[in-house]
C-alpha positions, 0 to 999 in steps of 0.5 A: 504809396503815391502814385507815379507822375503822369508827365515824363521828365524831360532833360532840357540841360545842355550836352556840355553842362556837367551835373557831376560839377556841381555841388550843393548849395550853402546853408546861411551863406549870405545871412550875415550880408543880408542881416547887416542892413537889417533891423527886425522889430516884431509888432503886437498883433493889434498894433499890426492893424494899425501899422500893416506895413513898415511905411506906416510905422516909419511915418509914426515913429518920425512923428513920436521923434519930431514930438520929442525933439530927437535929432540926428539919433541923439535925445535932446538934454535938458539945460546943462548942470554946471558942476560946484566949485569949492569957493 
């Protein structure tokens, strides 16, 4: 059994707060808001010793995307085919 609080509870609410009105909270309520903005992306634990916070993985991916010559989200395409016409 545990054993009762040695401090007293004390009711520091307003006269005019009703209690009764309030209801319980919501379960997820602002997941979907908050998710929206949100990329998650779970890093192995020896890559998380090199990148231990999201600055320094931001850092490195910019640089692979610089390397790679990717720009404004698209991947570079090497020269364009030209399609053959019947002659």
């Amino acid at each position: 059994m545990r054993k009762a609080s040695s401090k007293t509870a004390t009711d520091d609410l307003r006269p005019e707060y009703d209690l009764t009105k309030l209801k319980r909270g919501v379960r997820g309520k602002y997941y979907e808001r908050a998710m929206a903005g949100t990329n998650l992306v779970l890093v192995d634990p020896e890559l998380a010793k090199i990148f231990p916070d999201s600055a320094s993985v931001n850092r490195a991916l910019r640089a692979l995307r610089d390397a790679a010559g990717v720009t404004a989200g698209r991947p570079r395409r090497g020269p364009a085919r030209r399609k053959r016409t019947a002659a």
